[in-house]
N, C-alpha and C positions, 0 to 999 in steps of 0.2 A: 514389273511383277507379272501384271496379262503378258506381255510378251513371252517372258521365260515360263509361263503356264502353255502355253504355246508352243513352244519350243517340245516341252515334256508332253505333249500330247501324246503323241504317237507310241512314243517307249512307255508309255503307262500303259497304253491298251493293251501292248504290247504284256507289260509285266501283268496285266489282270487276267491276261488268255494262259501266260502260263504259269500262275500261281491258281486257277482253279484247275490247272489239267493236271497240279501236282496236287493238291485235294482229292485231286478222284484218282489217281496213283495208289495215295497211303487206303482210301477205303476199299479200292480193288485189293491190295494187299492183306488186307483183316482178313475180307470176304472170300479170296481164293484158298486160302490158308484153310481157315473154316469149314469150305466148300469139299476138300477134298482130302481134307481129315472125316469128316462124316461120309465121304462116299467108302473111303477105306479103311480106316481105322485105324493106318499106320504112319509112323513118323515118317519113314523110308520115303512113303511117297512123298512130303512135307515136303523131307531135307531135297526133293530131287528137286522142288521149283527154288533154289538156291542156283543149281548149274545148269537150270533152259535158257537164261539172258546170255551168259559168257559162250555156253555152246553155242547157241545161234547165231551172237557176234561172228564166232570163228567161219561159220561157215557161209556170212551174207556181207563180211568185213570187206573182204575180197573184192566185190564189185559195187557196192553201197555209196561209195563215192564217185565211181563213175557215170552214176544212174544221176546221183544228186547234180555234179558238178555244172551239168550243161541245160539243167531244169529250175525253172522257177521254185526259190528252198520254200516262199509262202505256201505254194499251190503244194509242195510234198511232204509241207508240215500241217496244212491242212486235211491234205489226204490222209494220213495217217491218226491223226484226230478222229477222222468217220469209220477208220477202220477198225481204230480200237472199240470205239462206241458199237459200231455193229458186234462185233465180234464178244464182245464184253455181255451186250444183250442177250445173247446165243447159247452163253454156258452155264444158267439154270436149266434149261429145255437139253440139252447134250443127253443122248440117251446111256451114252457110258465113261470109262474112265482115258478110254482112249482116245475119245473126241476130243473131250477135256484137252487131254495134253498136246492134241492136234491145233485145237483153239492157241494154247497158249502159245505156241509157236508160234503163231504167225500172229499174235499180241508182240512177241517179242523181236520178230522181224521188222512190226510197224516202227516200233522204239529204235529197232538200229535204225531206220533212216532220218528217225525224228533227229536223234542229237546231231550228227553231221547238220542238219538243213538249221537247227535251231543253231547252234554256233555260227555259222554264216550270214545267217537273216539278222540276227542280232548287230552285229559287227558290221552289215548293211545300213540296218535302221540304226543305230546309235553311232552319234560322233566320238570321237575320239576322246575328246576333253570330258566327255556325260559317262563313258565307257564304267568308270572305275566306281561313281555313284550309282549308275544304273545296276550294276553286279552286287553291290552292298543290298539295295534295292531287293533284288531278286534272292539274295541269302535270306535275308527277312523274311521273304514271302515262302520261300522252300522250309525254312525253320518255322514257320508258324504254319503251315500242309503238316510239320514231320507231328503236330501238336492235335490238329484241326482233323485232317485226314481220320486217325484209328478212332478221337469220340465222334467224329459223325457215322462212320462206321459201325462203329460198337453201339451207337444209341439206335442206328436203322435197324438192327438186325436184333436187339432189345426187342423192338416197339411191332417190326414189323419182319420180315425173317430174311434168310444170307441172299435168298433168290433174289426179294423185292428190293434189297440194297444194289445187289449187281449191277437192275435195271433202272436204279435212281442211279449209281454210279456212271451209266450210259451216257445220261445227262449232262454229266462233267464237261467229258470229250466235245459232247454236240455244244454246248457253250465257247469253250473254248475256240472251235473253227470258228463258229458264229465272228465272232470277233476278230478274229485272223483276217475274215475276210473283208473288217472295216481297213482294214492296211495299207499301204501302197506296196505294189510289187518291189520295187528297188534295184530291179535287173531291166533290161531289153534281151527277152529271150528269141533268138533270129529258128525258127521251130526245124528252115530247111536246112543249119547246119550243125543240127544235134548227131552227133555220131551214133552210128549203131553200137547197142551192148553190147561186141563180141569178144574172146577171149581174145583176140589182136588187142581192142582197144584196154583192158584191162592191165594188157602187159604195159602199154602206151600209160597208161597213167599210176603206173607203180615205180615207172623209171621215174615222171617226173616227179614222184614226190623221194624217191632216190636221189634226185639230183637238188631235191630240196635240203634233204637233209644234209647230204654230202658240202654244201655250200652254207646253209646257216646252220653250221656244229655247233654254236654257243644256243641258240634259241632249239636246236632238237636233245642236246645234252639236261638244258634247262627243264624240259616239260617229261619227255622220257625218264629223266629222275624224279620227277615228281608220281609218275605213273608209279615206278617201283617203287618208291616209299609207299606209296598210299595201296598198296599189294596188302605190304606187313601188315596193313589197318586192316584190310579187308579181309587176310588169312584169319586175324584175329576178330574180327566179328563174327566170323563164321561159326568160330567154338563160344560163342558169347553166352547162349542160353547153360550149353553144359558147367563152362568152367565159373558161372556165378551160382548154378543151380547144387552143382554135384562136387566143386572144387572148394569153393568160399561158403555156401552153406545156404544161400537164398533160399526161400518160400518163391513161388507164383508170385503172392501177391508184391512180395517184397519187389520182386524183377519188373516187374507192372510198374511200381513206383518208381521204382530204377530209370525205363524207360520217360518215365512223363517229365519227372526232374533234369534230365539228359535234355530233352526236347523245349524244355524252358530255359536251359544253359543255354543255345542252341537261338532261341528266338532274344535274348538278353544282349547278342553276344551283335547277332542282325542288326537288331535296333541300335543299338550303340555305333554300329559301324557305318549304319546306313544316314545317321546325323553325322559323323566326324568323320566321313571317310576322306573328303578332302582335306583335312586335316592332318592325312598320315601317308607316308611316300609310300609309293608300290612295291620298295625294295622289305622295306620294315614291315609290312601288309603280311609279305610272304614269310619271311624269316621266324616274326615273332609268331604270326599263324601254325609254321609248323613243329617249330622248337615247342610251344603252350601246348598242342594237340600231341607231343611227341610224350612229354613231361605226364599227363595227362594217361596215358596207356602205360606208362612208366608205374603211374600210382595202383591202375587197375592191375595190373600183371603183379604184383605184389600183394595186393590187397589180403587181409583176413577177418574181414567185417563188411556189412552194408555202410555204414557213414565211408569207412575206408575207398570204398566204389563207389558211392554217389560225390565226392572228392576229386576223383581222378577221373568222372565222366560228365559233371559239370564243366572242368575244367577244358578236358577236349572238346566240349560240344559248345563250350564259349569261343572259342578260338578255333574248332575248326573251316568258322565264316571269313574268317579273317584270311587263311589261307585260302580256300577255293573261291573267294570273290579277285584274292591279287593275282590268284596264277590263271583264272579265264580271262583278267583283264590283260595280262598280259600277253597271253597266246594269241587274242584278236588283235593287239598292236603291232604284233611279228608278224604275223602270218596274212599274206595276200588272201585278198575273196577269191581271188583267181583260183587258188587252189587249194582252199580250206576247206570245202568239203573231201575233197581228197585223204589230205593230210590227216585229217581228224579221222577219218575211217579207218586208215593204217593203224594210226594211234591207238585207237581203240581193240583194233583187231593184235595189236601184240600185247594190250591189258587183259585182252578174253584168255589169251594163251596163258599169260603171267599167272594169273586169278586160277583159273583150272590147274594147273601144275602143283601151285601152293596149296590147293581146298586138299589134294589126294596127298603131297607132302606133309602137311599138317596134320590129315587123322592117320597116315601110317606112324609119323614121327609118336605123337600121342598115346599108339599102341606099343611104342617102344619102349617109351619113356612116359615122365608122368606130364600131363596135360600142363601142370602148373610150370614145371623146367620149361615146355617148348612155349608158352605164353610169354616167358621173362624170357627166354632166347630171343624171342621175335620181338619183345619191345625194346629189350637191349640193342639188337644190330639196327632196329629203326630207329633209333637218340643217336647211334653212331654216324649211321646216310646221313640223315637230318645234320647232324655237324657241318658234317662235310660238303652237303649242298649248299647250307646256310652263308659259308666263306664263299664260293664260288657266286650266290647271289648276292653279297654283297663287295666284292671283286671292285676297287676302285675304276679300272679299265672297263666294265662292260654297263656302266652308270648310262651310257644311252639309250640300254636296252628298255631301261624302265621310266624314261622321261612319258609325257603325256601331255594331253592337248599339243598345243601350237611348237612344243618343242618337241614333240614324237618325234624319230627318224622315220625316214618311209617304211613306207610296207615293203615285208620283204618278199618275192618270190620264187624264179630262180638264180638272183645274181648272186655272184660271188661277192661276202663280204669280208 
């Protein structure tokens, strides 16, 4: 028992730095909101901090991975922790609205390198056989932020106002490193053969995750499907406040509850997974995670009542741990450290493209037609994907892909398989 407390030492500290740095996420999230509805007074600006993450993806995707690949992920996910913090502390005092969005930029810069470095460090620090618990782990603790985050928020900004939240929320971040840096590195970074950033090397590391994908088609088929389905979720969250508020007929306050009961589906769904996750294969993790979550946005996109939508968003928000803990476990048992920071960056930078294309397809479609047609269009063709990945993941021939611990196949990186 001391021994496997032991064991979990490290991945705990590890999951305590980043379930408070996803607490001060959600209350950055209230507080910016807040912050810049009261400098302007208009939604316009609101809806624009929807597309500063995906736009800056696009344009920092690019070389994100190549910065990260050959650097200590601790030391660049700890950087980025101080950077948010500073920068977080900075935008009550901003003397205008341009600063503002100058700050949030380069908020959302730090985050593109955070996820590359956090996917990697992880998959560093945790073994193989912990992988699959460790991610149940960390759903729980992201589902209980998605809960945690908006009342500590809403209750600072009560008690005390949006500015003095920002710089309690400062605190988050600086915790968070704190702790990072109880870690072990997990690399031998050699500093005299880091390559220089330049457009050569960036081309240099776009072939080779070219040559990754071109070589494991079953593991880039696998995760890039999962990227597009979870597009259709995110087109559709995007219209979430209009078509509960203006389509189905919610109040504020009703949407309010909407959310907190989502967020408890959500933490229900964590805990349950995070006891029995060795209990249940990686294959059946992902399947039933995204068929429940699909089913789920099937109910909402139909909906003509509040019970009718807290129905169909309990139920995704049960289920959608189930899925994002089996397809990151999976991605770190495919994918070499060698070149997972890479990978992931690409990854991400054709989800920024994905996401941006859908948000302007979606509110033209909407102008066209009526919001509620393109909601049930989008949850209909997502139960369709979702079909169809769901056979290809459970494909009797690619059953190696999802073994674990001591029967994992190697890591892959560029060999042909």
């Amino acid at each position: 028992m001391i021994a496997n407390i032991k064991k979990w030492k490290n991945p705990l500290l590890l999951l305590c730095s980043i379930g408070i740095s996803s607490i001060g996420d959600f209350i950055y999230l209230v507080a910016i909101n807040i912050i810049v509805f009261q400098l302007t007074g208009s939604a316009a600006a609101v809806a624009g901090l929807w597309v500063i993450g995906p736009l800056t993806n696009i344009a920092t995707k690019f070389w994100t991975g190549s910065f990260i690949e050959y650097r200590s992920k601790r030391k660049v996910m700890i950087g980025t922790y101080i950077i948010r913090a500073v920068f977080i502390f900075l935008i009550p005092i901003a003397p205008n609205m341009a600063v503002i969005y100058g700050i949030l930029v380069i908020l959302s810069v730090a985050k593109a390198f955070f996820n590359p470095s956090s996917m990697t460090y992880v998959t560093l620090l945790v073994p193989k056989e912990k992988r699959k618990r460790f991610n149940s782990i960390r759903s729980f603790a992201s589902s209980g932020a998605f809960i945690v985050g908006p009342a500590i928020g809403g209750s600072l900004i009560l008690v005390t106002s949006v500015e003095m939240t920002l710089w309690v929320n400062a605190l988050f971040f600086i915790i968070s490193a704190v702790l990072l840096s109880f870690l072990p590195a997990k690399e031998t970074i050699d500093k005299e053969s880091i390559p220089t950033l330049t457009i050569a090397q960036v081309v240099r590391d776009f072939t080779d995750v070219q040559n990754f994908m071109v070589n494991n088609k079953y593991v880039s088929f696998i995760y890039l499907g999962f990227i597009m389905i979870m597009v259709f979720s995110f087109a559709m969250d995007a219209q979430e406040v209009v078509f509960t508020q203006q389509v189905v007929g919610l109040s504020e306050f009703e949407y309010s509850l909407l959310i907190s009961i989502t967020g408890i589906g959500s933490v229900a769904g964590a805990l349950l997974l995070s006891v029995f996750s060795n209990k249940i294969s990686l294959r059946y993790m992902i399947t039933i995670g995204l068929i429940m979550t699909t089913i789920g946005y099937i109910i909402y996109a139909f909906s003509w009542s509040f019970t009718s939508i807290v129905i169909g968003f309990v139920i995704l928000g049960f289920f959608n741990v189930f899925l994002n803990a089996g397809m990151m476990t999976f991605y770190q048992n495919n994918v070499s450290v060698e070149i997972m920071g890479r990978v992931t960056s690409i990854y991400e930078l054709i989800q920024s493209v994905i996401q941006v294309m859908f948000i302007l397809a979606i509110g033209f479609a909407a102008d066209l037609v009526s919001l509620r047609l393109t909601i049930v269009a989008l949850a209909m063709v997502m139960l369709l994907s979702s079909v169809v990945y769901s056979i290809s993941v459970l494909h009797p021939n690619k059953k190696s892909f999802y073994r674990e611990g001591d029967q994992s196949k190697p890591d892959l990186s560029l060999k042909v398989k």
